[in-house]
C-alpha positions as CSV (number, residue, x, y, z in Angstrom):
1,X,-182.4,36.0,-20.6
2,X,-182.5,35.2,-16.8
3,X,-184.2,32.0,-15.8
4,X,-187.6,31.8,-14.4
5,X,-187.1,31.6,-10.3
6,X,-190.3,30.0,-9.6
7,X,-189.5,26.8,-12.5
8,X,-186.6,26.0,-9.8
9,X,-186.6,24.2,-6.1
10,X,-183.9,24.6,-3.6
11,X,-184.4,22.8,-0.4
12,X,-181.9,23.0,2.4
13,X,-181.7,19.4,4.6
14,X,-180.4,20.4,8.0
15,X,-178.1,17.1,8.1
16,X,-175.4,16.1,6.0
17,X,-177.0,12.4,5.9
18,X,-180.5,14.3,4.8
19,X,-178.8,15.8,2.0
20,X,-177.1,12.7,0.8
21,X,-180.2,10.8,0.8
22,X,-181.7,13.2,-1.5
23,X,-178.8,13.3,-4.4
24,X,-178.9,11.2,-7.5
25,X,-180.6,11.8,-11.0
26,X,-183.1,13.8,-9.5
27,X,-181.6,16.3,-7.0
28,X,-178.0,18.0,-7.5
29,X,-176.0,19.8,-4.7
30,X,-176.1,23.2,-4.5
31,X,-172.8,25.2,-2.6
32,X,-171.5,29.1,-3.3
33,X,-173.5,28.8,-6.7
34,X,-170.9,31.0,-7.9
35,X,-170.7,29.2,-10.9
36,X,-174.2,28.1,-10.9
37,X,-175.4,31.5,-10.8
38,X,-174.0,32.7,-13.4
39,X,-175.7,30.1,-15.6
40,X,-179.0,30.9,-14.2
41,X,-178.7,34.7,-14.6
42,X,-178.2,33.7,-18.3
43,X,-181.1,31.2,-18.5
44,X,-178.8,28.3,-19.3
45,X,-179.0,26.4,-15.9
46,X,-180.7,22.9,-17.1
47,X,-181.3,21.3,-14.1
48,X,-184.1,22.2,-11.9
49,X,-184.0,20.6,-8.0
50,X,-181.1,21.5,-5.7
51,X,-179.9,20.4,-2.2
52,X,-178.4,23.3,-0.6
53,X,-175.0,22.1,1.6
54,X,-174.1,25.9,2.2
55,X,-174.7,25.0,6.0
56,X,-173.5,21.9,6.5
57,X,-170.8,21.7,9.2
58,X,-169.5,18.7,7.9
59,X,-168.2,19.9,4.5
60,X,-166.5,22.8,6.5
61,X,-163.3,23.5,8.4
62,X,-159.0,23.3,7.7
63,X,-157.6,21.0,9.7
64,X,-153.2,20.3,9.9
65,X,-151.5,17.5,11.4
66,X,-147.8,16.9,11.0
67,X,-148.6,14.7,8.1
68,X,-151.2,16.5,5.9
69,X,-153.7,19.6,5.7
70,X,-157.5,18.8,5.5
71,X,-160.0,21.5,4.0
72,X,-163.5,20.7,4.0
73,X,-165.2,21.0,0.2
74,X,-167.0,23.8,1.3
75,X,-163.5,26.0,2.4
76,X,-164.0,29.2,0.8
77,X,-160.9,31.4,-1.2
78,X,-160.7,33.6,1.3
79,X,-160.6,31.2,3.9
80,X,-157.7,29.7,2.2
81,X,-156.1,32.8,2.2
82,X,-156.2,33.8,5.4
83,X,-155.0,30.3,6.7
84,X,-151.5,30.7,7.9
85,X,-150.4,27.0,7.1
86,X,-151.9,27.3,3.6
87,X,-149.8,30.3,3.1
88,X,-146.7,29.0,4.0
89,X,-146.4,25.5,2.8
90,X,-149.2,25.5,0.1
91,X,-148.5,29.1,-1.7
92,X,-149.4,28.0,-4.8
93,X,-153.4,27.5,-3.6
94,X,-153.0,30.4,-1.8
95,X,-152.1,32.5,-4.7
96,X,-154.8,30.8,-6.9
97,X,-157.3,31.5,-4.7
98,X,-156.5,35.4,-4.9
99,X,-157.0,35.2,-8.0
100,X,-160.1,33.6,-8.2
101,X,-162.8,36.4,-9.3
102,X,-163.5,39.2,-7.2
103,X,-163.7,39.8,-3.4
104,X,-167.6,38.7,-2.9
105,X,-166.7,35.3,-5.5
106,X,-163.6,34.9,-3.3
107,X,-165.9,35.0,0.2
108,X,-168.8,32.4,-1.3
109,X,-167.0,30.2,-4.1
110,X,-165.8,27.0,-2.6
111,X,-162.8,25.1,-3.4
112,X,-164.8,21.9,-3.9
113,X,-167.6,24.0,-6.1
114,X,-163.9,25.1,-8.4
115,X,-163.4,21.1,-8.7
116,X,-166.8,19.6,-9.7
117,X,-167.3,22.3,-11.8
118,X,-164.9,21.0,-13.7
119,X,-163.6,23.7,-16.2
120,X,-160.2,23.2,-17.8
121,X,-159.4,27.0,-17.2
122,X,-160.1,26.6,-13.1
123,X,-157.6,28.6,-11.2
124,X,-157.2,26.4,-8.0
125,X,-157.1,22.4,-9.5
126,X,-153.2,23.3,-11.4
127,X,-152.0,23.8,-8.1
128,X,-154.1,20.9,-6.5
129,X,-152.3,18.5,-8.9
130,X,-148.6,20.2,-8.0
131,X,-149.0,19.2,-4.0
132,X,-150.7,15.7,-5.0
133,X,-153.9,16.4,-3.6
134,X,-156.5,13.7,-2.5
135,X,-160.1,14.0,-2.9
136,X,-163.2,12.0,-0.4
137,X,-166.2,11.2,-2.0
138,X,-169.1,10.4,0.4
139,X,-172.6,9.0,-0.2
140,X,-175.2,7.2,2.1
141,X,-173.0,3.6,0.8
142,X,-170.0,5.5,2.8
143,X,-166.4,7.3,1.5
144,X,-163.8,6.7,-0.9
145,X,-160.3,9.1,-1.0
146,X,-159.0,9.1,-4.5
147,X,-156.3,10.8,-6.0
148,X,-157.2,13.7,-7.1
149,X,-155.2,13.3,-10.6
150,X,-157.7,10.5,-11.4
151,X,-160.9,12.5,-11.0
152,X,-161.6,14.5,-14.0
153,X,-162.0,11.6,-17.0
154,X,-162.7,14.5,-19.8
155,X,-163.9,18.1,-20.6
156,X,-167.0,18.4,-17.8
157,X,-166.8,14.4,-17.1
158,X,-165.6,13.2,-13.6
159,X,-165.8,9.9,-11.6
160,X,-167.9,11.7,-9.1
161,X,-171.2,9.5,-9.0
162,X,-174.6,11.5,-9.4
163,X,-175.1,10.7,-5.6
164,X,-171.8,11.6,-4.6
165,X,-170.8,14.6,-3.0
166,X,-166.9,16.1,-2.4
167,X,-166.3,15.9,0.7
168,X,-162.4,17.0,1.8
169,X,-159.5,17.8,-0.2
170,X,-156.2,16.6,1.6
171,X,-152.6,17.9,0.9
172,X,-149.8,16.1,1.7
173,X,-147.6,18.2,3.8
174,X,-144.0,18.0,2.9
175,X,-141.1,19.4,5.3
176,X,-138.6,20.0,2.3
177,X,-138.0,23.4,0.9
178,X,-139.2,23.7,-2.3
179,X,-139.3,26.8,-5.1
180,X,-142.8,27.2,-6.1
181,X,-144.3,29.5,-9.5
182,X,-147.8,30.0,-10.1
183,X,-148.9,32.7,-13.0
184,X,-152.5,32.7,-14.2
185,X,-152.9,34.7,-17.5
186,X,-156.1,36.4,-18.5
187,X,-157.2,39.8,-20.5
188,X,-157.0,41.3,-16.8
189,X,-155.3,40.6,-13.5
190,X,-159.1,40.2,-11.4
191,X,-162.2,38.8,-12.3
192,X,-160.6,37.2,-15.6
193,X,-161.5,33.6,-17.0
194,X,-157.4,32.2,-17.6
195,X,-156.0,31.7,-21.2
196,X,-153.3,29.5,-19.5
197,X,-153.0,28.7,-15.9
198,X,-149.5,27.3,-15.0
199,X,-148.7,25.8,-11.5
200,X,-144.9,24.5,-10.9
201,X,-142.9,23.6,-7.8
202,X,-139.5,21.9,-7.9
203,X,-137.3,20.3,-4.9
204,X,-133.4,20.9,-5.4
205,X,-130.5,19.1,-3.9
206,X,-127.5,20.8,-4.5
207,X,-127.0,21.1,-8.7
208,X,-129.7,18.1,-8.5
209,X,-133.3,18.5,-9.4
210,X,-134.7,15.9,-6.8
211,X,-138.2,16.0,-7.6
212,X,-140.0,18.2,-9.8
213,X,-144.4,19.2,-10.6
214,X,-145.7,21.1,-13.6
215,X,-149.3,21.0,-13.9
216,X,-151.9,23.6,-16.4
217,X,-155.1,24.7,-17.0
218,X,-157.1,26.3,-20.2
219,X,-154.6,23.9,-22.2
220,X,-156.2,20.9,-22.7
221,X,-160.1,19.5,-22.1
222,X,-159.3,18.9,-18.4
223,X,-156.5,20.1,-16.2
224,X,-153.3,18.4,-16.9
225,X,-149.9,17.4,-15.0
226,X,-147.5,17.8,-17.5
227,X,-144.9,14.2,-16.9
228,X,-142.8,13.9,-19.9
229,X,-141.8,18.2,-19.3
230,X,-141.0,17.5,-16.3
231,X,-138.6,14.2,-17.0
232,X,-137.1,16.7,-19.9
233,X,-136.1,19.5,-17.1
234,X,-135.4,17.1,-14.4
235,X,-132.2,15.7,-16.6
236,X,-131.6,18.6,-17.8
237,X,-132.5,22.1,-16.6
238,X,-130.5,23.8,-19.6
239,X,-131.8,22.5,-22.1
240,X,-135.4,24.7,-22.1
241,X,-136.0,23.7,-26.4
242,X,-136.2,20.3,-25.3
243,X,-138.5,21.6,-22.1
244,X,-140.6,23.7,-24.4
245,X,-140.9,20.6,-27.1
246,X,-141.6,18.3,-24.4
247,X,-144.6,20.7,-23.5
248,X,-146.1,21.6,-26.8
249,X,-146.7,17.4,-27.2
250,X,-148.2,17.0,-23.8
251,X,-150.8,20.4,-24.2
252,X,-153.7,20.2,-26.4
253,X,-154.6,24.2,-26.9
254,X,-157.6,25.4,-29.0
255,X,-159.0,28.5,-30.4
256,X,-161.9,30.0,-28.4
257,X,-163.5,32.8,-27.9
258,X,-160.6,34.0,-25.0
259,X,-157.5,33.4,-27.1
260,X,-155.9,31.2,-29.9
261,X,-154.1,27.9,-29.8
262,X,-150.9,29.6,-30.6
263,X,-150.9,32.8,-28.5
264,X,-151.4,29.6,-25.8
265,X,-148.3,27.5,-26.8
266,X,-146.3,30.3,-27.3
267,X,-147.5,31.6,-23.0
268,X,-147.1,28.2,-21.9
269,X,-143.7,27.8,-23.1
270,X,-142.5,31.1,-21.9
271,X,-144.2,30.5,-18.6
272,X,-142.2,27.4,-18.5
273,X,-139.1,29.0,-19.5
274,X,-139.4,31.3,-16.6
275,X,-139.9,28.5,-14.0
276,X,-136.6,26.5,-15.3
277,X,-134.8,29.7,-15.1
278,X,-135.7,29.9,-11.1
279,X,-134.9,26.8,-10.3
């Protein structure tokens, strides 16, 4: 049953400090609503005040400098996309955000809306965690940049204060070549919610794995970078039973109404299979 439209209030502050003055317990921000949307059509959206930032320059823009990429929260998928840098250096967001819902989700969901949300199975935070991405948190006190490994505590729980708002995610860029794999599975290929997400990139030197990412969604209450699996490969590339073992201890699948705990070990380790095998 769809929510009752007049039971809600959505004001639009012309100011980015406006809009900060107004979150807290009270008043929650309010971007794409791509997500939020959907709970409404379905009469499950709780809260009931929201402080649109849909136009707030601030929040907006991709910005690269030789050391890093800056994309305001409010970057859309398709504006990742079409960036050029993004596309090149950063393949695995780029990829993520194609296959983020449909065309019109891809034009109005945000990339900082696909963080605070907060779901395990997101498409985009895998591959945030593979190029050690940085988050800003601003409120009228002023801005913090964390790492954006640290954010998500638990299943929907974050560090992100109630009058906090994400500001800019940062990339680090790195001038190294490295092979990069990205495979989100779902019942389809578009508009599909991802039984397992898996985001990898690894930086060879000769016979040498020099440094090495693995990072998955729709695994585990929160999106997870996967440490011991990737010390397993790193000293030995070979040796995938060890890689896959290494894996099944670091995941924590469940059964849900998209797929089973062991259809998802059984992906996860094949999808990690086919990464070591491209390196």
């Amino acid at each position: 049953m769809r929510a009752n439209v007049p039971a809600y209030e959505l004001i639009a502050p012309k100011t980015l400090e406006a809009a900060l003055s107004l979150l807290g317990r009270t008043w929650k921000p309010f971007a794409g609503g791509t997500d939020l949307m959907v709970l409404f059509e379905a009469g499950k959206l709780p809260h009931k005040k929201f402080v649109s930032i849909w136009g707030l320059p601030e929040l907006k823009g991709i910005q690269a400098i030789p050391e890093n990429v800056t994309l305001g929260a409010l970057t859309t998928y398709t504006e990742v996309q079409r960036h050029s840098v993004l596309r090149a250096e950063f393949p695995l967001l780029a990829q993520a955000a194609s296959e983020t819902g449909g065309i019109a989700t891809q034009n109005r969901g945000t990339l900082g809306g696909n963080i605070v949300n907060a779901s395990p199975a997101a498409d985009s935070p895998p591959a945030l965690l593979v190029y050690d991405a940085e988050l800003e948190l601003i409120s009228t006190a002023g801005s913090r940049w964390i790492p954006y490994r640290t954010f998500h505590t638990g299943y929907k729980q974050m560090i992100l204060r109630p009058d906090e708002l994400v500001a800019r995610i940062r990339l680090p860029r790195r001038p190294e070549p490295w092979k990069q794999y990205y495979r989100k599975v779902g019942t389809r290929r578009a508009q599909a919610i991802s039984k397992v997400c898996f985001a990898a990139a690894a930086r060879v030197e000769g016979a040498r794995i020099a440094d090495i990412r693995i990072a998955l969604g729709s695994v585990a209450p929160t999106v997870i970078r996967c440490y011991q699996t990737e010390e397993t490969i790193q000293r030995d590339p070979r040796d995938i039973a060890a890689a896959r073992a290494a894996l099944v201890r670091e995941i924590a699948p469940i059964d849900d109404i998209r797929s089973t705990l062991n259809y998802r070990l059984r992906v996860a380790g094949n999808l990690l299979e086919e990464f070591a095998q491209r390196i």
